[in-house]
MILO-913408 format. One record per atom (N, C-alpha, C): residue in one letter; atom name; x, y, z. Coordinates in steps of 0.2 Angstrom, whole numbers, plus 5000, padded with zeros to 4 digits. Atoms other than C-alpha are relative to their C-alpha. Layout:
<atoms>
+---+----+------+------+------+
! r !  a !    x !    y !    z !
+---+----+------+------+------+
! a ! CA !    X !    Y !    Z !
...
+---+----+------+------+------+
</atoms>
This chain:
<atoms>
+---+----+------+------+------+
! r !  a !    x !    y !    z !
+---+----+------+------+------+
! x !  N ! 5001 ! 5000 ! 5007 !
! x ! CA ! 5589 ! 5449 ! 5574 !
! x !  C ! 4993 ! 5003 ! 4997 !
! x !  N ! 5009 ! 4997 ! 5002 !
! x ! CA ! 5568 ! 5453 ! 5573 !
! x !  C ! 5003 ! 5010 ! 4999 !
! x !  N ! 4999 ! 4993 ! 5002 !
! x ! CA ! 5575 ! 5472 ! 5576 !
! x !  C ! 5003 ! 5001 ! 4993 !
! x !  N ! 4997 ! 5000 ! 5009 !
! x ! CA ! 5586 ! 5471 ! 5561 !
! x !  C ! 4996 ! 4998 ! 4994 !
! x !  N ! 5005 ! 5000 ! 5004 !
! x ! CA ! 5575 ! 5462 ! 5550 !
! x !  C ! 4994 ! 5003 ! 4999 !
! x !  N ! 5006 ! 4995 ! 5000 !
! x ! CA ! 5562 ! 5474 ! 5554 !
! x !  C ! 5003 ! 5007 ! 4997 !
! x !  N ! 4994 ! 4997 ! 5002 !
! x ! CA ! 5573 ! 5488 ! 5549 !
! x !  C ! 5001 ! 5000 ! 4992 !
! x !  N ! 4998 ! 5003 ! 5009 !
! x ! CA ! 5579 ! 5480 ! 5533 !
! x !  C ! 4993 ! 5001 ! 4996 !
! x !  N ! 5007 ! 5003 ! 5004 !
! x ! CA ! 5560 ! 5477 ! 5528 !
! x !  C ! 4999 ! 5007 ! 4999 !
! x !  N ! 5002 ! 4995 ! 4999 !
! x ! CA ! 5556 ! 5497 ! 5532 !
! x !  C ! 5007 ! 5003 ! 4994 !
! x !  N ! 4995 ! 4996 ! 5003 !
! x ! CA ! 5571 ! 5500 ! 5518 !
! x !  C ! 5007 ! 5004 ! 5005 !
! x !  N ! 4995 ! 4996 ! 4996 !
! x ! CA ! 5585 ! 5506 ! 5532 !
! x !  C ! 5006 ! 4994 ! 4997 !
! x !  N ! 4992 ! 5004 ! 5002 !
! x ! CA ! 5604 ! 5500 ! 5524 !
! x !  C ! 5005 ! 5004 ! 5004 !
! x !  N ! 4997 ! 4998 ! 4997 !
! x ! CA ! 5611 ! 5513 ! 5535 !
! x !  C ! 4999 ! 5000 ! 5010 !
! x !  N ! 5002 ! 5000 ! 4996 !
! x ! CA ! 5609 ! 5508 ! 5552 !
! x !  C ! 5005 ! 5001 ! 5008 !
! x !  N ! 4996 ! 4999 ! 4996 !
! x ! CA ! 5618 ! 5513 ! 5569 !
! x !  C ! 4999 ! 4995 ! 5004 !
! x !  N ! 5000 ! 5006 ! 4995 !
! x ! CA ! 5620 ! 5502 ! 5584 !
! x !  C ! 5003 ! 5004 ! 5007 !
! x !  N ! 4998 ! 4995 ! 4992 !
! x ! CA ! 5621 ! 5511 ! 5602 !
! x !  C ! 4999 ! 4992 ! 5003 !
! x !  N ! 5000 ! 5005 ! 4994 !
! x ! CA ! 5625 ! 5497 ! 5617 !
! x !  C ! 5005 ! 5005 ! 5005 !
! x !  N ! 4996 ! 4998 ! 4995 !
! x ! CA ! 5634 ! 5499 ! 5633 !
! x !  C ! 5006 ! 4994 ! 5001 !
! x !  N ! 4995 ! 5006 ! 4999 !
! x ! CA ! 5648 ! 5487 ! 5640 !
! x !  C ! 4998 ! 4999 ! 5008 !
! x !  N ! 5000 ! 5005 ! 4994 !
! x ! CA ! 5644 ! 5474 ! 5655 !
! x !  C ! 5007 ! 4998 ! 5005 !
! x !  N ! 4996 ! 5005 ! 5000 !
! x ! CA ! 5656 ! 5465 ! 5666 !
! x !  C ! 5000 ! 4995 ! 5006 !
! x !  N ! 5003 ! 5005 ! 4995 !
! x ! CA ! 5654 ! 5449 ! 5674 !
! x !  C ! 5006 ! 5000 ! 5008 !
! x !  N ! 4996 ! 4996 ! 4996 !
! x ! CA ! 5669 ! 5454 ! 5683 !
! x !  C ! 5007 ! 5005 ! 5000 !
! x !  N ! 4998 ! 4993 ! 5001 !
! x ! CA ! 5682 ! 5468 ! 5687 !
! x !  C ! 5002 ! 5002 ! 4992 !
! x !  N ! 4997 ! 4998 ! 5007 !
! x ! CA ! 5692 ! 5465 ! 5669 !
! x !  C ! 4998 ! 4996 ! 4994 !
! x !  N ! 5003 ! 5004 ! 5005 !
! x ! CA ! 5680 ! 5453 ! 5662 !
! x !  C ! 4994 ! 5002 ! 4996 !
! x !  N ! 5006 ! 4998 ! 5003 !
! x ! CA ! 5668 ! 5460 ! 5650 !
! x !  C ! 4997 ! 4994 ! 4997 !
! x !  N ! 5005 ! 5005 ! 5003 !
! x ! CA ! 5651 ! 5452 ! 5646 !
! x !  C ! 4998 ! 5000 ! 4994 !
! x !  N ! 5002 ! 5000 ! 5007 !
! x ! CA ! 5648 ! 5445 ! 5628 !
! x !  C ! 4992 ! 5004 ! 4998 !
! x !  N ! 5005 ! 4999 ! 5002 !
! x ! CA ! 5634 ! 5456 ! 5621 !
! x !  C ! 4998 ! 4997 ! 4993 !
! x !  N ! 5003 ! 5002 ! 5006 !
! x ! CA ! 5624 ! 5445 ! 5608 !
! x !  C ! 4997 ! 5004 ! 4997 !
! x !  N ! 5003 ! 4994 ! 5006 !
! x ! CA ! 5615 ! 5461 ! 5601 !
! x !  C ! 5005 ! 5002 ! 4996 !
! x !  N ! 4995 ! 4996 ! 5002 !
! x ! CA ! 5630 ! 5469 ! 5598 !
! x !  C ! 5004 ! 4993 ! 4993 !
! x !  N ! 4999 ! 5004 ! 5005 !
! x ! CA ! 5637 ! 5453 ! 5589 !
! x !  C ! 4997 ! 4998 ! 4995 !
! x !  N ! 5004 ! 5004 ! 5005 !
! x ! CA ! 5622 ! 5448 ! 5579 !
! x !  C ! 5000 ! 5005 ! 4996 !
! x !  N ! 4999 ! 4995 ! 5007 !
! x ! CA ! 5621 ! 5467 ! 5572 !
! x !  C ! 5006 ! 5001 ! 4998 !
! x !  N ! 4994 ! 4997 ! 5003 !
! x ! CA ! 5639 ! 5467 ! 5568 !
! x !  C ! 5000 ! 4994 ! 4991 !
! x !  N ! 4998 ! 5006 ! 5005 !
! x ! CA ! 5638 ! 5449 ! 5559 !
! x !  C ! 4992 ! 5001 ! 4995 !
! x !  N ! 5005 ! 5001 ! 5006 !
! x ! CA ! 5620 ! 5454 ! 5551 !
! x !  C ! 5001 ! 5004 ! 4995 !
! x !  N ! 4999 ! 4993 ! 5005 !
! x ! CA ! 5626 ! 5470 ! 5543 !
! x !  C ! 5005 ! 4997 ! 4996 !
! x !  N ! 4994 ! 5002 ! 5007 !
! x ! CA ! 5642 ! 5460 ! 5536 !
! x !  C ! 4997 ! 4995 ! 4997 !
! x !  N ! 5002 ! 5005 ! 5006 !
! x ! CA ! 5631 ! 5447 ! 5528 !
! x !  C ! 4995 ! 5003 ! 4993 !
! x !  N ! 5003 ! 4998 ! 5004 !
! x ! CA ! 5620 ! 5460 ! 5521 !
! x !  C ! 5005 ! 5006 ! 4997 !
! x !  N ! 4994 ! 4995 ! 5006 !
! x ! CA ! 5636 ! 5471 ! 5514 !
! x !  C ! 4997 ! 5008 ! 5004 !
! x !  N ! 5000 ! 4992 ! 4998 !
! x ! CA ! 5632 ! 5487 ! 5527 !
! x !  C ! 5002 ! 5003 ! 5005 !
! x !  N ! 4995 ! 4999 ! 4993 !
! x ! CA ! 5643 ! 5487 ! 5542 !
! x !  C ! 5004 ! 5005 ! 4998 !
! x !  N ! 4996 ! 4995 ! 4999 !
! x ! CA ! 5651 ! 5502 ! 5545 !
! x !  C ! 5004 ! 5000 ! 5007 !
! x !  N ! 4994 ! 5000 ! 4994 !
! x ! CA ! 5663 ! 5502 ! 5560 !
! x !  C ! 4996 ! 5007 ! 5004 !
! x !  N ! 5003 ! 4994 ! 5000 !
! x ! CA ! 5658 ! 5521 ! 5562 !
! x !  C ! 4994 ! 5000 ! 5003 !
! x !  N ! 5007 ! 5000 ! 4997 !
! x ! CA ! 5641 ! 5518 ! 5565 !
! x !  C ! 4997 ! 4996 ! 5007 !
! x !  N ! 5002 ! 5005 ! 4995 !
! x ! CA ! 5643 ! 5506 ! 5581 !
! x !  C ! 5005 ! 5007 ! 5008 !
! x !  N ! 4998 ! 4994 ! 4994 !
! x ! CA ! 5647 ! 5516 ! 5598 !
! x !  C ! 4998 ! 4995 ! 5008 !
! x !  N ! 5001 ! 5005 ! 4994 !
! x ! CA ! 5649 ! 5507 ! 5617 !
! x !  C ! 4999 ! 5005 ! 5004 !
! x !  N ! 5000 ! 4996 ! 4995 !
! x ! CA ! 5645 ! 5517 ! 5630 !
! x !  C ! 4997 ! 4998 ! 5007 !
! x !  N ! 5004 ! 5003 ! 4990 !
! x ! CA ! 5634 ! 5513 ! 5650 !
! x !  C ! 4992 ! 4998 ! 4995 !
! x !  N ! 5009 ! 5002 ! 4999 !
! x ! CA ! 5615 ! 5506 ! 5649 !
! x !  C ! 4998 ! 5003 ! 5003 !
! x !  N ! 5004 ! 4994 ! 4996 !
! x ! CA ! 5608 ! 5524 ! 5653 !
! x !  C ! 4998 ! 5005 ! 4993 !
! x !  N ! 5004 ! 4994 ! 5001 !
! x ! CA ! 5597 ! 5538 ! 5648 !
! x !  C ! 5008 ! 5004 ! 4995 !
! x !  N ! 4993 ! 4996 ! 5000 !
! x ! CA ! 5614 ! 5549 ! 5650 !
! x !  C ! 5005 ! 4998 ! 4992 !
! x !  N ! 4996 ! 5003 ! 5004 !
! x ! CA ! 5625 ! 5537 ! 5639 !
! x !  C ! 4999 ! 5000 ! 4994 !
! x !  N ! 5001 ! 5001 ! 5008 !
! x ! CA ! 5613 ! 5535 ! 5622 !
! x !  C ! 5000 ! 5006 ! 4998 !
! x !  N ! 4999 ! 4993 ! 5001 !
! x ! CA ! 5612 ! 5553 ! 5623 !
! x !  C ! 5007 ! 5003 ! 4998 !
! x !  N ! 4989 ! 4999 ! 5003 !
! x ! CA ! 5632 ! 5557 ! 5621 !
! x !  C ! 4998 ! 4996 ! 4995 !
! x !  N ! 4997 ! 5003 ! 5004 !
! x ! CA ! 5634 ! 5543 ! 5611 !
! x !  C ! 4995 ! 5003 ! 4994 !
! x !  N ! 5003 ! 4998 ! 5005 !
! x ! CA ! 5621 ! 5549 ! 5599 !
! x !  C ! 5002 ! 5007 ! 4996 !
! x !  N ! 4999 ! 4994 ! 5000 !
! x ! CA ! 5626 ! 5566 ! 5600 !
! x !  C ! 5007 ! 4999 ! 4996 !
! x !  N ! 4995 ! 5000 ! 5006 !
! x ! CA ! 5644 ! 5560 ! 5593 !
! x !  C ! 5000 ! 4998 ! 4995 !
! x !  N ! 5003 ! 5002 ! 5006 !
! x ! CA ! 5637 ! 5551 ! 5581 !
! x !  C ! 4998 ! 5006 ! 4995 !
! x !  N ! 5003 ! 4994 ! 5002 !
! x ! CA ! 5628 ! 5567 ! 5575 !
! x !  C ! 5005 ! 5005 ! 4999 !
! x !  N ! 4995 ! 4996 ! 4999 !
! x ! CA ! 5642 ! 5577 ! 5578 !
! x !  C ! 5007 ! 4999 ! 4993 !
! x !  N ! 4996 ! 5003 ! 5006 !
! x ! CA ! 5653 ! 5567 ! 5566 !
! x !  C ! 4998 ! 4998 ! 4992 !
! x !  N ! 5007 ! 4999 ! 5006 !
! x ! CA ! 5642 ! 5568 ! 5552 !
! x !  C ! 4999 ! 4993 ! 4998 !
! x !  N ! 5002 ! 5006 ! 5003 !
! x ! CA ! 5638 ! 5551 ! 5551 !
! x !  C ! 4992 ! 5002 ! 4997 !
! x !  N ! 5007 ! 4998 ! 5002 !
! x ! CA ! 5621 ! 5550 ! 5539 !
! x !  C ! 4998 ! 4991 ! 5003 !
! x !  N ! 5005 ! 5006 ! 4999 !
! x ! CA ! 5608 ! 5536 ! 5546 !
! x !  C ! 4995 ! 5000 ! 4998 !
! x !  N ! 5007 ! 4999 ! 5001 !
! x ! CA ! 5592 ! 5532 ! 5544 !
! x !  C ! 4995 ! 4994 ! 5005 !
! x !  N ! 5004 ! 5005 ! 4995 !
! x ! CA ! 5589 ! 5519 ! 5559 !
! x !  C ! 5007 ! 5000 ! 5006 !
! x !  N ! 4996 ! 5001 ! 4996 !
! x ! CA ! 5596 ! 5517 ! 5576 !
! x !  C ! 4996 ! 4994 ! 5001 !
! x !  N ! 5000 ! 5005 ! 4992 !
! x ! CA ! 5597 ! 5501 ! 5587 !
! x !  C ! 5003 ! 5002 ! 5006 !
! x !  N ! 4999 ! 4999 ! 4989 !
! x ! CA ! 5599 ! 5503 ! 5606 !
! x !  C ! 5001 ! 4995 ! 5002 !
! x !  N ! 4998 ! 5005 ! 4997 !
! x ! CA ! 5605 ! 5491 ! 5615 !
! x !  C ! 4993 ! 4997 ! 5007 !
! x !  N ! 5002 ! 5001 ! 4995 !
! x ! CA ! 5594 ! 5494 ! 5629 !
! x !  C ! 4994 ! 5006 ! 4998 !
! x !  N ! 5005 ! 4993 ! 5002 !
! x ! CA ! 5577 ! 5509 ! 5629 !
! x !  C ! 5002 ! 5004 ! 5002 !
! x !  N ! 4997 ! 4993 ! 4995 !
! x ! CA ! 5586 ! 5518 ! 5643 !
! x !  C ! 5006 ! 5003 ! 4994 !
! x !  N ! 4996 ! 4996 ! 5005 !
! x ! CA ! 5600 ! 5520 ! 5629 !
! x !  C ! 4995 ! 5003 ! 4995 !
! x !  N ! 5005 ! 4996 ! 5003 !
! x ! CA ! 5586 ! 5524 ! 5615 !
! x !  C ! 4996 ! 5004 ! 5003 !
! x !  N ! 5003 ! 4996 ! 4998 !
! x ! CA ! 5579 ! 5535 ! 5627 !
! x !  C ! 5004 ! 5009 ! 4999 !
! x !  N ! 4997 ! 4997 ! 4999 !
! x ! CA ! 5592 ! 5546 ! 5628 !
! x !  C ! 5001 ! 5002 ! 4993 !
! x !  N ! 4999 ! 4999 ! 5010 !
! x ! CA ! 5596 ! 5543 ! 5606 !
! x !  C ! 4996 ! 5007 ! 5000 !
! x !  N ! 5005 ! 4996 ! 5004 !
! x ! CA ! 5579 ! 5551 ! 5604 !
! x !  C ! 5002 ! 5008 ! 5001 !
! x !  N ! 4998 ! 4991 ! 5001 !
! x ! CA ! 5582 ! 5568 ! 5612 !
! x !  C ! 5006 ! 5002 ! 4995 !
! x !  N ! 4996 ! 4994 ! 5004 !
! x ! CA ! 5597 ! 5572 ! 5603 !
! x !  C ! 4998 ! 4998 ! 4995 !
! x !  N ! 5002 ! 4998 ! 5007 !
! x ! CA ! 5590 ! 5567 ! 5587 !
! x !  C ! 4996 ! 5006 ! 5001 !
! x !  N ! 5006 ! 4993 ! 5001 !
! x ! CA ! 5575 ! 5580 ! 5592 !
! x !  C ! 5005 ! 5005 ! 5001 !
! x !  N ! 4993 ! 4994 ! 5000 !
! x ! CA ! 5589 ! 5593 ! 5597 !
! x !  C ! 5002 ! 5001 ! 4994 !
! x !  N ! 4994 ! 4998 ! 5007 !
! x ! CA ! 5598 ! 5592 ! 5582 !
! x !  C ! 4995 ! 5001 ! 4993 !
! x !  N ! 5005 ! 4999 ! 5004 !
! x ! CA ! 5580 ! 5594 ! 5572 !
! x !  C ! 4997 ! 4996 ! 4995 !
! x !  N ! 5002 ! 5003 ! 5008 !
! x ! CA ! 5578 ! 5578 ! 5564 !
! x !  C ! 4994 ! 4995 ! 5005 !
! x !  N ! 5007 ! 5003 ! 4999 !
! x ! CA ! 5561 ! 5570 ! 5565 !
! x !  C ! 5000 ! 4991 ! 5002 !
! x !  N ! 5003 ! 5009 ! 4997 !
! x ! CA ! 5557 ! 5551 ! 5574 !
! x !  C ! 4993 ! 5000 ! 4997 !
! x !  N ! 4994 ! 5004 ! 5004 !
! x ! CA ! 5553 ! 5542 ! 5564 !
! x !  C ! 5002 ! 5003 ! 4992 !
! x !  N ! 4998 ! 4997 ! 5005 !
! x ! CA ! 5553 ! 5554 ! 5547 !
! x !  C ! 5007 ! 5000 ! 4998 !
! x !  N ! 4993 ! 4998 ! 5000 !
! x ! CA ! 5572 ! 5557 ! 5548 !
! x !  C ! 5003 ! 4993 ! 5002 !
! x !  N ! 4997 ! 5007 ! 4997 !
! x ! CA ! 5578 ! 5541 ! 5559 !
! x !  C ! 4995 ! 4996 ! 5003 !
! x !  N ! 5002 ! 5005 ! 4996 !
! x ! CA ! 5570 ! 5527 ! 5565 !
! x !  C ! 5003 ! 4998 ! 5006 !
! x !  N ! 4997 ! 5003 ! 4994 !
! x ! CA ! 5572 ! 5520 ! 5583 !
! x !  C ! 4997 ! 4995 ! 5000 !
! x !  N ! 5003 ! 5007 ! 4997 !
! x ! CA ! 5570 ! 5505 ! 5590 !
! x !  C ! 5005 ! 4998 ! 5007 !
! x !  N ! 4997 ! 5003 ! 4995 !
! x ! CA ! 5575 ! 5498 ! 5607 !
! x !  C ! 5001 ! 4995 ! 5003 !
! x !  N ! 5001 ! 5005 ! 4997 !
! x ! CA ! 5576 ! 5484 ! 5618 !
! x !  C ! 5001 ! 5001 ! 5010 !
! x !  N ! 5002 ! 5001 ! 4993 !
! x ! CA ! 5568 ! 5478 ! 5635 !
! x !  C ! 4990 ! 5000 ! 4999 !
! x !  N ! 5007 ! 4999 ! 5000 !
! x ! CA ! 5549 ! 5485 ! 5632 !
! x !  C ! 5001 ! 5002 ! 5007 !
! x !  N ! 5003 ! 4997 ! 4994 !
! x ! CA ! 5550 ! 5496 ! 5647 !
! x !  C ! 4993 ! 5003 ! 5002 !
! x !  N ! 5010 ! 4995 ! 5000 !
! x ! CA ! 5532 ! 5503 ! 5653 !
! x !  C ! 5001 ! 5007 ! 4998 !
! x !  N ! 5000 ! 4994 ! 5003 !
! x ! CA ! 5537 ! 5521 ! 5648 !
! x !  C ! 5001 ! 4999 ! 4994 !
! x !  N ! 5002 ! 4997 ! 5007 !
! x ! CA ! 5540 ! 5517 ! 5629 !
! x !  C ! 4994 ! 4999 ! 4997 !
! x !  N ! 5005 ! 4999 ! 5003 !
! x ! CA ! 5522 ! 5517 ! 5626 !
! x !  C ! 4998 ! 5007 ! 5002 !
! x !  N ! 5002 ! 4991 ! 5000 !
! x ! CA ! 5523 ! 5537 ! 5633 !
! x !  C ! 5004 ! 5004 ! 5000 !
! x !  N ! 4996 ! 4993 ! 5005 !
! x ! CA ! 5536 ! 5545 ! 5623 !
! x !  C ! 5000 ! 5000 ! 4996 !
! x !  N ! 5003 ! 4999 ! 5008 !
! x ! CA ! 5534 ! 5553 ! 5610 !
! x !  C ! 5006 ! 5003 ! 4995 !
! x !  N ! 5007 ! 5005 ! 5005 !
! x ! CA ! 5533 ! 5545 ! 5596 !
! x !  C ! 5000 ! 4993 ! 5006 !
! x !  N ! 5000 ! 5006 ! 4995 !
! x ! CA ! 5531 ! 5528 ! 5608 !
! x !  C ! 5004 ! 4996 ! 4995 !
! x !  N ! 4994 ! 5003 ! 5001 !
! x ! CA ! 5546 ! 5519 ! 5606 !
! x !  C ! 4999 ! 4992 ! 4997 !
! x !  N ! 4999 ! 5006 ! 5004 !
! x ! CA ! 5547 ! 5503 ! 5594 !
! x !  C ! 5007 ! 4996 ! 5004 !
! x !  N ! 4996 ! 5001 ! 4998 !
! x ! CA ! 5555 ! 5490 ! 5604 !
! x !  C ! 5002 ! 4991 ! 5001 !
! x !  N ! 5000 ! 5007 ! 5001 !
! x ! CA ! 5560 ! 5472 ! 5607 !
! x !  C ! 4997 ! 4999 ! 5007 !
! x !  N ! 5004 ! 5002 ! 4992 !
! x ! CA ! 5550 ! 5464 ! 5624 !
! x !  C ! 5005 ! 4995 ! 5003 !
! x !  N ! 4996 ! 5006 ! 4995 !
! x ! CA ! 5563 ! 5453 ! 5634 !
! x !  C ! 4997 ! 4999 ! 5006 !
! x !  N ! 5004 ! 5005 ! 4995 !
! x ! CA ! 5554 ! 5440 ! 5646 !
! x !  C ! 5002 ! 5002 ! 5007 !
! x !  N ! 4996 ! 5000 ! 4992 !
! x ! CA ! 5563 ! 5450 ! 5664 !
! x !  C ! 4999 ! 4995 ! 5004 !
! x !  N ! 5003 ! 5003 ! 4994 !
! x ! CA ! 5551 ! 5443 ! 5674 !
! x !  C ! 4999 ! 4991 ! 4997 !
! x !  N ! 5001 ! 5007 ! 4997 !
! x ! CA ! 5550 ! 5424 ! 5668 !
! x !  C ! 5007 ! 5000 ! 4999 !
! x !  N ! 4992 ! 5002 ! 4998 !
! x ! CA ! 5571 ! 5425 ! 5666 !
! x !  C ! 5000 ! 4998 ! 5008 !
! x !  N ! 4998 ! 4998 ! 4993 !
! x ! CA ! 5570 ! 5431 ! 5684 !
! x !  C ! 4996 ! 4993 ! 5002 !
! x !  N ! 5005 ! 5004 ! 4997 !
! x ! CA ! 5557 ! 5418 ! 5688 !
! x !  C ! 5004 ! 4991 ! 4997 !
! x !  N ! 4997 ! 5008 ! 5004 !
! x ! CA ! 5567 ! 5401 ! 5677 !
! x !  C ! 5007 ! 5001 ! 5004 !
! x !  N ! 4992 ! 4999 ! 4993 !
! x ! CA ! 5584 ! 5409 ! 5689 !
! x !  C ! 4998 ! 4998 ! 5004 !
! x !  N ! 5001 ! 5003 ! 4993 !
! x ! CA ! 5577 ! 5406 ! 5704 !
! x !  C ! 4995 ! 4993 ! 5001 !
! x !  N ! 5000 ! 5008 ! 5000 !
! x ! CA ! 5568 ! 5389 ! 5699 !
! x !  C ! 5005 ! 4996 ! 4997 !
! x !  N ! 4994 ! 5003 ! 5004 !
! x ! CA ! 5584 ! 5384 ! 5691 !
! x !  C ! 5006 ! 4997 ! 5008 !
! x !  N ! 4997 ! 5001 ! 4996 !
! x ! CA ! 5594 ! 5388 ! 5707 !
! x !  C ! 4996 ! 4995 ! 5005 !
! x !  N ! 5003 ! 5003 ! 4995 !
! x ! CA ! 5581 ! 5382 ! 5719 !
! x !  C ! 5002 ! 4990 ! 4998 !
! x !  N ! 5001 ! 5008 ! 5002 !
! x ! CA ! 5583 ! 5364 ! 5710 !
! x !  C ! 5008 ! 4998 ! 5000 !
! x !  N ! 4994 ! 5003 ! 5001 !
! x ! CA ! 5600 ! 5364 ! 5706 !
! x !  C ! 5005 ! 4998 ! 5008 !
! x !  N ! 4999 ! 5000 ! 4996 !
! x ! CA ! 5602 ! 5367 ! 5724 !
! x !  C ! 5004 ! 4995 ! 5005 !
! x !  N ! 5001 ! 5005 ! 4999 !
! x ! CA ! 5600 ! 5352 ! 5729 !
! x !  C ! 5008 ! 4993 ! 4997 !
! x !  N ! 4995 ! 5002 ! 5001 !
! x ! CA ! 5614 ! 5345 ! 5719 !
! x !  C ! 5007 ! 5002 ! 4997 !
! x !  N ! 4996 ! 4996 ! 5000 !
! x ! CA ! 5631 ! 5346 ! 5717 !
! x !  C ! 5003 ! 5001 ! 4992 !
! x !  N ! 4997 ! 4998 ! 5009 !
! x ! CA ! 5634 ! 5354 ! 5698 !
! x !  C ! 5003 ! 5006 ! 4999 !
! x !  N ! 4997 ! 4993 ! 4999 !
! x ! CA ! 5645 ! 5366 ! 5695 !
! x !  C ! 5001 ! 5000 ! 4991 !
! x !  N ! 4999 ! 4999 ! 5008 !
! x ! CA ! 5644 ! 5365 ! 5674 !
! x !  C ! 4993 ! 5006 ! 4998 !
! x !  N ! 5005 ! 4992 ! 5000 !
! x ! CA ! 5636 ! 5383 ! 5667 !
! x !  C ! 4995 ! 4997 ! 4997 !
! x !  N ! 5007 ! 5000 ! 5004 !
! x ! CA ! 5621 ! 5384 ! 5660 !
! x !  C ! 4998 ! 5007 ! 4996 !
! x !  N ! 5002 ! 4994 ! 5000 !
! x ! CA ! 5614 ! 5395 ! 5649 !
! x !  C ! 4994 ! 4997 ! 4993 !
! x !  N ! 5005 ! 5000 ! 4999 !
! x ! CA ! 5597 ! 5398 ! 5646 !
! x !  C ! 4997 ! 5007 ! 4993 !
! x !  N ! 5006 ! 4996 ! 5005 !
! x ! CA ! 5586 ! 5406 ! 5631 !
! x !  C ! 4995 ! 5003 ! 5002 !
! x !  N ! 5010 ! 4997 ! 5000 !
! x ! CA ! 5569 ! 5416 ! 5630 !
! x !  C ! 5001 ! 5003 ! 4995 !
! x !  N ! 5001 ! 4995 ! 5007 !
! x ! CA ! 5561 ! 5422 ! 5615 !
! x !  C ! 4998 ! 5006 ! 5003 !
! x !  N ! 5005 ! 4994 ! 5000 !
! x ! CA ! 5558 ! 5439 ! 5613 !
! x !  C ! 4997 ! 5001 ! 4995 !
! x !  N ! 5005 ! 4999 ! 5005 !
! x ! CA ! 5545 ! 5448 ! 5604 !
! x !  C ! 5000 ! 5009 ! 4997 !
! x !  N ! 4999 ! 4994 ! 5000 !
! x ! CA ! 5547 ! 5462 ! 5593 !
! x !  C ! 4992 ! 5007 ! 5001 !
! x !  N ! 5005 ! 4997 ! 4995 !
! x ! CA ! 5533 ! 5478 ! 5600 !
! x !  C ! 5001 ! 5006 ! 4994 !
! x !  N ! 5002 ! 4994 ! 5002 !
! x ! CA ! 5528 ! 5490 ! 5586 !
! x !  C ! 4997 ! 5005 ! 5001 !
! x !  N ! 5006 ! 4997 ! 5000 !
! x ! CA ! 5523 ! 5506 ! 5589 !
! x !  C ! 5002 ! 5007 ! 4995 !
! x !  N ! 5001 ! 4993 ! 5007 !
! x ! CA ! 5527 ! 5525 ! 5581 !
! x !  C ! 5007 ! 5001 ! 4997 !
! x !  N ! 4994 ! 4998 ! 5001 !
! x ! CA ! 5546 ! 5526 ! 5582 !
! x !  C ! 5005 ! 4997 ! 4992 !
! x !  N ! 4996 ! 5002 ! 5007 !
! x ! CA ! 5550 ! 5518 ! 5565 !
! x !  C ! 4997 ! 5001 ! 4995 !
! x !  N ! 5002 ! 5000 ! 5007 !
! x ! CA ! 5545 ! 5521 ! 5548 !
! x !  C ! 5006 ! 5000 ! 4993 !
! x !  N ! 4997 ! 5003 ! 5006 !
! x ! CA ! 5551 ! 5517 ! 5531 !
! x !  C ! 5006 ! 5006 ! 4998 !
! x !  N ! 4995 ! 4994 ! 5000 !
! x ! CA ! 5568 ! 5524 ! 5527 !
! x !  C ! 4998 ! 5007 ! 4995 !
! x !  N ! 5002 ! 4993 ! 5006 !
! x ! CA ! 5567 ! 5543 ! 5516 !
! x !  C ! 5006 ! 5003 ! 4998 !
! x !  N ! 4995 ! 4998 ! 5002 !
! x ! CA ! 5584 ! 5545 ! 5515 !
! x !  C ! 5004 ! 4995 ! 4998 !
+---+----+------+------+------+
</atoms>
């Protein structure tokens, strides 16, 4: 939601939504909460467009296609979300291909805060997710539960933190 509201506050009402699809197993797809929270914040603020959402893998490869049919179909934006940076990684090129300016033209934002989005250019605006203490509160989690016999799921929050840096500016179209 911080990417959205960040977004909304830069004037963007047109905004895309690149993700990939998960699965926890062969025919079970994993609920993504990004993808949910931007379907339900854009219908609460009256800007959801169906059009503007695209599923594809959590790769470089993937946000590039997916961006390129977006682009292709003449959707007009003026903000992307990514589900992932390695998808906003991919966005950006085919924005720069197709000759429109980051962030003058479109806005990006990602999520993860990998260590390369402080060196592309523009350096990638993106949301920070805690890997390393998720990975660290899983393995004290199991370590503990180990010990007893619980078989009821858990599931387990962290904040994240939104990470400003060049990739977004106020919308101008």
């Amino acid at each position: 939601q911080q990417a959205l509201d960040y977004l909304w506050k830069l004037g963007h009402r047109r905004i895309a939504f690149l993700s990939g699809k998960e699965y926890v197993e062969k025919d079970i797809e994993f609920k993504d909460e990004r993808k949910d929270t931007y379907v339900r914040y854009c219908r609460e603020h009256d800007i959801y467009d169906e059009g503007f959402v695209k599923e594809g893998s959590y790769s470089v490869e993937s946000g590039y296609a997916m961006m390129k049919e977006l682009i292709a179909e003449g959707k007009v934006f003026t903000a992307v979300f990514a589900a992932s940076d390695n998808i906003a990684f991919g966005a950006m090129k085919a924005i720069q291909e197709a000759g429109l300016l980051i962030p003058g033209d479109v806005s990006v934002i990602g999520f993860d805060d990998t260590e390369i989005c402080a060196y592309t250019t523009p350096s990638l605006t993106t949301i920070y997710a805690p890997a390393y203490h998720m990975g660290q509160y899983g393995v004290n989690f199991l370590f503990g539960s180990s010990n007893l016999s619980s078989v009821t799921p858990l599931k387990a929050k962290m904040p994240c933190t939104l990470v400003e840096r060049e990739s977004c500016g106020r919308a101008s179209r």
